[in-house]
N, C-alpha and C positions, 0 to 999 in steps of 0.2 A: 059608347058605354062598354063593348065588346073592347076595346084595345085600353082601356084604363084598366080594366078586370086582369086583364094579360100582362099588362103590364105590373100589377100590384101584384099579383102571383107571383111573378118571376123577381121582383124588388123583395117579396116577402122570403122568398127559395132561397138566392142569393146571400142576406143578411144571414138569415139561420145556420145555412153553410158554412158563413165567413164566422158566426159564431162559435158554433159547435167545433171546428177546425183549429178555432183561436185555441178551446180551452185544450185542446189535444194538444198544439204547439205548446204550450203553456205546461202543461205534463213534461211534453219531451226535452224542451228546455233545461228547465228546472232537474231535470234527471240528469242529461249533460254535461249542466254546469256541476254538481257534485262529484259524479263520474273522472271529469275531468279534475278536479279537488282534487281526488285521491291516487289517479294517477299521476299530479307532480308530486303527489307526496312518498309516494314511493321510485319516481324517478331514476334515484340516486342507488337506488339498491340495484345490484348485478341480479338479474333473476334469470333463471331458464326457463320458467313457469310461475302464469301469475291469472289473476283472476280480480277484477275490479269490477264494481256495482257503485247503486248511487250510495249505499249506505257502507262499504268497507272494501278491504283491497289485502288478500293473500300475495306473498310473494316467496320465490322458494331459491336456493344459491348450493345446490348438490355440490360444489367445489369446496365452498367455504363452512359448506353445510349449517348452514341459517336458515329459519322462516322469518319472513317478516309479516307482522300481523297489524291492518291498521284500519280502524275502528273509530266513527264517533265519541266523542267523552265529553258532555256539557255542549255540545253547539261545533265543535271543532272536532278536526282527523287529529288523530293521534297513535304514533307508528310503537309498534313492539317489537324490537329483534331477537331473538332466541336462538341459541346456539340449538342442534339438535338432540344432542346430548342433555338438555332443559327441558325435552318435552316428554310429558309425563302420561299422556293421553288425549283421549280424542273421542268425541259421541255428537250425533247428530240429535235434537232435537224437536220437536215441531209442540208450538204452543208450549214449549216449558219442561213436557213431556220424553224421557229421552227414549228412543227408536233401537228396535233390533235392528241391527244393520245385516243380519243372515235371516230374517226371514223376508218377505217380499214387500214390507214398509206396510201392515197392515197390522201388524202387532197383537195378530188373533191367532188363536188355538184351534184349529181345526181338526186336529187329530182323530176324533170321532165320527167326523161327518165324513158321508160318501163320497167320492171321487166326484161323483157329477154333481154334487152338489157345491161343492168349496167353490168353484169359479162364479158361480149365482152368485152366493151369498159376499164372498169379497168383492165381485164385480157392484153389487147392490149398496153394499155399506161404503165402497170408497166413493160411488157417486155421490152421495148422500150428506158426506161429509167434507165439510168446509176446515180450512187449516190458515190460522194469523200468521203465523210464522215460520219458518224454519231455519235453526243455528246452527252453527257448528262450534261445539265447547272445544276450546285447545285447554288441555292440562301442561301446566308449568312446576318446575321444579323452582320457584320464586316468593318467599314470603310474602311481599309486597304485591303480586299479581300472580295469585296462584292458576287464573282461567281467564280467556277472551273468550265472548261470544263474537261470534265473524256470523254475520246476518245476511242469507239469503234470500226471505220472501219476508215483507214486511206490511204484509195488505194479505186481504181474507181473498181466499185462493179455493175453486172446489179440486178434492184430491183427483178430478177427472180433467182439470184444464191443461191446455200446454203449457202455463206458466209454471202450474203448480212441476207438474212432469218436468219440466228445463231444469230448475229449480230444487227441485231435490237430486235431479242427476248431477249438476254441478257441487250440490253438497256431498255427496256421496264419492265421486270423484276427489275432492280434496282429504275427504276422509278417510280411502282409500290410500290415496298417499303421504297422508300423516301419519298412517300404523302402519306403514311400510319401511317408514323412519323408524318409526318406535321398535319395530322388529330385528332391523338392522341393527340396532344397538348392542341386543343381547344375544 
């Protein structure tokens, strides 16, 4: 009776594992295989800096001075090229929402409250609060597509995870060097 028991434990441990394991493979997969979508679809483009996820793929060509932006549309990737001279702006936003990029991604007033207190109260509010999304809007000089959103977090995220954290630094990053273009220009 003693080695049925042990044995069914370990038959029972085993399955759950190989389950639980399955649906993670099954995540990573599927993450992958998109991933990999989008990077043959920007392939072809010379980039010196680029950035692909399961959901879009930035690509940037400082010689020929192009971005190329490539984005879900209906079920399929679908690529943007823009000269830099085309882009018209750049804002990070989270849930819809768009973000100061000069203050510290919390989008609060603090100005009144005491010095020891600010780190409290933002440390408090960012745990607290969970974010769907984060974009990054490209403004275009294009009647027909005047803005892409390029999508970095697409799953509910707390503002205290490493995802969420990765995840806006790589938005911020690109955003940084999108109005580094835009700056160049004038």
């Amino acid at each position: 009776m003693l080695k049925f028991l042990v044995v069914s434990v370990i038959v029972i441990g085993l399955v759950y594992y190989w389950l639980f394991n399955n649906k993670k493979m099954k995540t990573y997969n599927h993450y992958m295989k998109r991933k990999k979508l989008f990077d043959e679809y920007i392939k072809d483009f010379p980039a010196a800096e680029k950035y692909v996820n399961q959901n879009m793929a930035l690509a940037i060509n400082y010689e020929e001075k192009k971005l190329c932006v490539c984005v879900m549309k209906n079920g399929a990737p679908v690529s943007f090229i823009y000269q830099f001279d085309d882009i018209t702006g750049c804002e990070i936003l989270e849930d819809g929402a768009e973000i100061k990029t000069d203050i510290s991604g919390d989008g609060l007033n603090t100005d009144n409250v005491p010095e020891d207190k600010k780190s409290a109260i933002s440390d408090l509010l960012v745990i607290h609060q969970k974010i769907k999304r984060i974009d990054l809007k490209i403004l275009f000089n294009d009647n027909q597509n005047t803005s892409v959103l390029a999508n970095f977090l697409f799953w509910e995220a707390s503002k205290d995870s490493d995802d969420y954290k990765i995840l806006f630094r790589d938005a911020l990053k690109w955003h940084g060097i999108i109005n580094n273009i835009i700056k160049r220009k004038r």
